[in-house]
C-alpha positions as CSV (number, residue, x, y, z in Angstrom):
1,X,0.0,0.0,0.0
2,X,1.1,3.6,-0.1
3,X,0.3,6.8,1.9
4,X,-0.7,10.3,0.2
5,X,-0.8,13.4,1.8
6,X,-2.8,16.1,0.0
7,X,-3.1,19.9,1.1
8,X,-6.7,20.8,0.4
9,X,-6.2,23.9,2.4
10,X,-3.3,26.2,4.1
11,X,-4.4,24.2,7.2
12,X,-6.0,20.9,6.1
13,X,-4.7,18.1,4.5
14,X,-6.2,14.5,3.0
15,X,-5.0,11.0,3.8
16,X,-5.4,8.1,1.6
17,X,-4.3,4.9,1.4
18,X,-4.0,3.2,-2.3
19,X,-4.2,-0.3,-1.8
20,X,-2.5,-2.7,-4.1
21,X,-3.0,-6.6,-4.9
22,X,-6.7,-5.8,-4.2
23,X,-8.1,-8.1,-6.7
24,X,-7.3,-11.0,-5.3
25,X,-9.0,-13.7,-3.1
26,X,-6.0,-15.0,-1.4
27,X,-5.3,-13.1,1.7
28,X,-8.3,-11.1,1.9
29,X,-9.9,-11.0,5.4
30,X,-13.8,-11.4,6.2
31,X,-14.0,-7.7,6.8
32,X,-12.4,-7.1,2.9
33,X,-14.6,-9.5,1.7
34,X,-17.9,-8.2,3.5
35,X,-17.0,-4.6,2.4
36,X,-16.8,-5.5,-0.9
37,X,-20.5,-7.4,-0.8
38,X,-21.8,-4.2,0.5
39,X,-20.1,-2.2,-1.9
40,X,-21.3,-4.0,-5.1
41,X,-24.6,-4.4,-3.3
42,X,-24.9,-0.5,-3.2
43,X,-24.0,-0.1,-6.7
44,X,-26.4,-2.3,-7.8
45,X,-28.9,-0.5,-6.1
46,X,-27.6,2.8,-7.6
47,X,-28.5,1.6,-11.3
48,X,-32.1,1.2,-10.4
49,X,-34.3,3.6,-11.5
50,X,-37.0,3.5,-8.7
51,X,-38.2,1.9,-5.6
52,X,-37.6,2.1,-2.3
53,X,-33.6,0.6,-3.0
54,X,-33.2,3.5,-5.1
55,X,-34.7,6.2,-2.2
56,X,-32.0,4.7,0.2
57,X,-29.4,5.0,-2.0
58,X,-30.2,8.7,-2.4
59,X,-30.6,9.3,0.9
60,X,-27.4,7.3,1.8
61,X,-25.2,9.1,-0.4
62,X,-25.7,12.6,1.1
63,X,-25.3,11.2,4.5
64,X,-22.1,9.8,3.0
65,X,-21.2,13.3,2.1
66,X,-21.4,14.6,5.2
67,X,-19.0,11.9,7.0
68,X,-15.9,14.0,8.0
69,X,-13.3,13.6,5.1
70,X,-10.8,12.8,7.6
71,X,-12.9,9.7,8.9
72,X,-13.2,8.3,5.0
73,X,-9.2,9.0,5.1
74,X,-8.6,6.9,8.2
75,X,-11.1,4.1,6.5
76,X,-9.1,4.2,4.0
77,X,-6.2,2.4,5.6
78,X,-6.7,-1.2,5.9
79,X,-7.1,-2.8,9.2
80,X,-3.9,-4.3,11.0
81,X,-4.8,-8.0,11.2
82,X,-2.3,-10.6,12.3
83,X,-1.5,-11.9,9.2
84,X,-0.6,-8.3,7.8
85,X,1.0,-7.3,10.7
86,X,4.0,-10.4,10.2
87,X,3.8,-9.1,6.1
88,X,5.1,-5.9,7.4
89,X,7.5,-6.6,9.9
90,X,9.4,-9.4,7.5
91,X,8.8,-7.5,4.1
92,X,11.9,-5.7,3.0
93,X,9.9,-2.9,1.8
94,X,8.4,0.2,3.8
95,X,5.6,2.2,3.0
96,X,6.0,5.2,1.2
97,X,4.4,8.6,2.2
98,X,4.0,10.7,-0.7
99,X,3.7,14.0,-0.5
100,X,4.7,17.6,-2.3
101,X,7.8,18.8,-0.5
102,X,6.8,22.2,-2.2
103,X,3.8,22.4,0.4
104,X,4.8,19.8,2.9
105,X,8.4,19.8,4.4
106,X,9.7,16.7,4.4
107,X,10.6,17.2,8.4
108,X,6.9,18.1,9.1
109,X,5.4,15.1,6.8
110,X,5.6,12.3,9.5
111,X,4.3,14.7,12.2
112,X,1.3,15.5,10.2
113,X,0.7,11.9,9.2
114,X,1.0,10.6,13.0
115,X,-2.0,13.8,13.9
116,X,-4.2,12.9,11.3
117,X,-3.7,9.5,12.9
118,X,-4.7,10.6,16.1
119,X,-6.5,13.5,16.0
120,X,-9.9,12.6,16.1
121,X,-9.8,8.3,17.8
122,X,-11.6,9.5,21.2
123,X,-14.1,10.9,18.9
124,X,-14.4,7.9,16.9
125,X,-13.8,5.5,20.2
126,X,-17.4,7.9,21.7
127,X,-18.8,7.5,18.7
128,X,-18.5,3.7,18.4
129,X,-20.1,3.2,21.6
130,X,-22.7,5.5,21.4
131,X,-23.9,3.3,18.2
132,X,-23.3,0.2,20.1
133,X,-26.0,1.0,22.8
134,X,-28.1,2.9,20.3
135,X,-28.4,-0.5,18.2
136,X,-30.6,-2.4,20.9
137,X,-32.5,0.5,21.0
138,X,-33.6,0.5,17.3
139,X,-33.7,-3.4,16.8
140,X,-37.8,-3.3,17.9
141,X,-38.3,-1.3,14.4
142,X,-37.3,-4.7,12.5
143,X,-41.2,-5.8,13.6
144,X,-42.7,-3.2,11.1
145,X,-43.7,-4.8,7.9
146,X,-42.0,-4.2,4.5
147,X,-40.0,-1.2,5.3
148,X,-36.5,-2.1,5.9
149,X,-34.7,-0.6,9.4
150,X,-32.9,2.2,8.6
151,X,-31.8,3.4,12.1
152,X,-30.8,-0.3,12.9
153,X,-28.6,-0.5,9.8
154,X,-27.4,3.6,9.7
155,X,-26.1,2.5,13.7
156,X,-24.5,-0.4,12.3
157,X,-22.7,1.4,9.3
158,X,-22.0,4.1,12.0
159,X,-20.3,1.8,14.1
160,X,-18.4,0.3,11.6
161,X,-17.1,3.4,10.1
162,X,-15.8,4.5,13.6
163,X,-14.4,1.1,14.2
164,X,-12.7,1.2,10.5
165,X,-11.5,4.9,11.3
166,X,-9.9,3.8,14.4
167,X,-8.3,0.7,12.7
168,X,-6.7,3.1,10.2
169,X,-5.5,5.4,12.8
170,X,-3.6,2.5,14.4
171,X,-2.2,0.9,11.1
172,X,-0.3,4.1,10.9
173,X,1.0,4.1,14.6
174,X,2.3,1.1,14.4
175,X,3.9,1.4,10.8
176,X,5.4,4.7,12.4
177,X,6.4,3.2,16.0
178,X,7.9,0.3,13.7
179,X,10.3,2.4,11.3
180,X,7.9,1.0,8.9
181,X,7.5,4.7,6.2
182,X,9.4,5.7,4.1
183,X,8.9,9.5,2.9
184,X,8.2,10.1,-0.8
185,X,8.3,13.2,-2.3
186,X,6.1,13.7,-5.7
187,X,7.7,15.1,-8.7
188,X,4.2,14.8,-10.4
189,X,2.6,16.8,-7.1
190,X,5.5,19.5,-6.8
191,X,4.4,20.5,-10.9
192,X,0.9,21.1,-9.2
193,X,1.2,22.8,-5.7
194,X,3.4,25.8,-6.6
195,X,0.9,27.1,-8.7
196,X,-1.7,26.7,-6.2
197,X,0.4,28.0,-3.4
198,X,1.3,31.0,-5.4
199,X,-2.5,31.6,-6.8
200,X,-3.2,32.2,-2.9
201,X,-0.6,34.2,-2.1
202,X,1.1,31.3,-0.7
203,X,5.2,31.1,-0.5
204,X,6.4,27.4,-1.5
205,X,8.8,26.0,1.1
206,X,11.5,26.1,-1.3
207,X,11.8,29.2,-1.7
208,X,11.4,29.9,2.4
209,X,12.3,26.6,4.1
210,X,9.5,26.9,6.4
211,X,6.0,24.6,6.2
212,X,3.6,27.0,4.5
213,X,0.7,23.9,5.1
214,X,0.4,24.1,8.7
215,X,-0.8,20.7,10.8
216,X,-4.0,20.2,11.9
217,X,-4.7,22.7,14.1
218,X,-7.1,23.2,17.6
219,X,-9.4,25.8,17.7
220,X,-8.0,27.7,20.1
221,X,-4.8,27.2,17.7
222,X,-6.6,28.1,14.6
223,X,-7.4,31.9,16.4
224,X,-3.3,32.4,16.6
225,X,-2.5,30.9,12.7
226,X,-2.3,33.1,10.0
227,X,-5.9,33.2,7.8
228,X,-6.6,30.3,6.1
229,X,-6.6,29.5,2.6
230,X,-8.5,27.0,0.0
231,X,-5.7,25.5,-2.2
232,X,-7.7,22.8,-4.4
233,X,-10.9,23.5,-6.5
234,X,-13.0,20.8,-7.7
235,X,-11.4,21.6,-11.4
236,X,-8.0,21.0,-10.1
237,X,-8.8,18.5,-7.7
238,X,-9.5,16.0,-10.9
239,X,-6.3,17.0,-12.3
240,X,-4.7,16.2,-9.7
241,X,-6.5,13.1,-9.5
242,X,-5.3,12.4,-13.5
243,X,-2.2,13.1,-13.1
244,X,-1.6,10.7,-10.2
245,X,-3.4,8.0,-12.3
246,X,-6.1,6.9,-9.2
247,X,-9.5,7.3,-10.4
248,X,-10.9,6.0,-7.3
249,X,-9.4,9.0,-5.6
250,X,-11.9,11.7,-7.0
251,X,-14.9,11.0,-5.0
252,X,-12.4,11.0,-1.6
253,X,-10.7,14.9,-3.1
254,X,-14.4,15.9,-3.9
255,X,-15.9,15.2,-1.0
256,X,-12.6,16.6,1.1
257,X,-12.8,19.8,-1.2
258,X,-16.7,20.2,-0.9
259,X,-16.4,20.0,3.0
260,X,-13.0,22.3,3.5
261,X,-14.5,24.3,1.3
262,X,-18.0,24.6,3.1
263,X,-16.3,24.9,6.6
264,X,-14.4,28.1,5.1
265,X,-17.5,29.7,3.9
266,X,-19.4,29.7,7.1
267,X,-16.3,30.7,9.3
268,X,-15.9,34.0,6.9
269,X,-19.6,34.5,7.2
270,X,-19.7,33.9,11.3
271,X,-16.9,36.4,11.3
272,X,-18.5,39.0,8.8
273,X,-21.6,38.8,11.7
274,X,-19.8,38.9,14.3
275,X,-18.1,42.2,12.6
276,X,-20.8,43.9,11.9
277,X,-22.3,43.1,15.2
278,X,-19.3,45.1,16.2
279,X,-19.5,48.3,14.3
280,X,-22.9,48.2,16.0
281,X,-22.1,48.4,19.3
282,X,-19.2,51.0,19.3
């Protein structure tokens, strides 16, 4: 497998795994295997024109949209099992990180990857459990006729999600904790970032040495850090994808984009308020 980090913003960045050898049976696990099942089942139900499959599927999808980008990141790294564990620890080979070391520092890279990694597991670990006792709750809606039990099944695709993120998120520790990464930097990504950077007003850190794509930051960190800035449109967000050559990356870069990019427009519109609101008052 290999790692990428993508800037989507001054202050945000996207993980994701491309996995390899994915097409075959041997060594796949039951979780690979049932993920797959669901997946073709959805996509089968995506083609149909009407009925209530259809309705779920439309219904699914924009709950799928709003699924932190950083969660489908995490999900994105397969599960440590036993079996992959001794793979990684024998192989010869480490996993590379790719990144743009025009955006990214190669210093900084590792750090960011090991935040993402941790950031957000108590929420995910909350999450899970919250789903877990929800579940019981929801079962008694199975006894209605005909309509399938959403809230039973969303809890259970909740759950799993959490659980997958949280997998992810250790994958990476122990691949870290292990030696196990090797960093990567992208010829192809360091043609594509400059101009971005440079669009926004951005210095590259070639020209300044210092990380101009900060790490995930708090909050209370985020009032301290210099304004933040959208890097990646949805136009160059499929080039990017094309020149990297992983189609299944879109959906995971427009989804990131859509929600970086939604996040920025309410904070500038909260602020513009909370401005006026100001002006009011003196």
């Amino acid at each position: 497998m290999r790692l990428y980090l993508l800037p989507i913003s001054t202050r945000r960045t996207l993980l994701y795994c491309q996995k390899f050898n994915t097409n075959t049976a041997e060594g796949k696990t039951y979780v690979d295997k049932t993920t797959a099942w669901a997946a073709k089942t959805w996509a089968s139900w995506e083609k149909k024109d009407s009925g209530w499959q259809k309705t779920i599927v439309n219904y699914g999808n924009q709950a799928f949209r709003r699924i932190p980008y950083e969660e489908w990141g995490l999900k994105s790294v397969p599960p440590l099992s036993t079996k992959r564990r001794e793979e990684e620890l024998l192989g010869k080979d480490k996993v590379e990180v790719v990144f743009p070391d025009t955006a990214i520092p190669a210093p900084k890279a590792l750090g960011i990857l090991q935040t993402l990694a941790t950031e957000r597991a108590s929420l995910h670990r909350q999450r899970l459990i919250w789903c877990i006792v929800g579940m019981p709750i929801s079962a008694p809606f199975a006894l209605v006729p005909v309509i399938p039990n959403l809230p039973f099944f969303y809890l259970v695709y909740r759950a799993w999600s959490h659980w997958r993120a949280l997998a992810g998120g250790k994958h990476i520790q122990f691949l870290s904790e292990n030696k196990l990464l090797s960093l990567s930097p992208s010829p192809i990504l360091d043609k594509i970032y400059p101009t971005l950077l440079s669009q926004n007003g951005v210095a590259t850190t070639s020209s300044t040495g210092k990380p101009k794509i900060e790490e995930p930051a708090t909050p209370h960190q985020a009032e301290t850090l210099e304004e933040e800035k959208l890097l990646l449109s949805q136009e160059n967000g499929r080039q990017l994808v094309e020149a990297l050559e992983i189609p299944e990356l879109e959906v995971e870069i427009e989804r990131a984009i859509f929600q970086v990019e939604t996040a920025l427009n309410k904070a500038k519109a909260e602020s513009s308020t909370e401005a006026s609101k100001t002006k009011k008052d003196e």
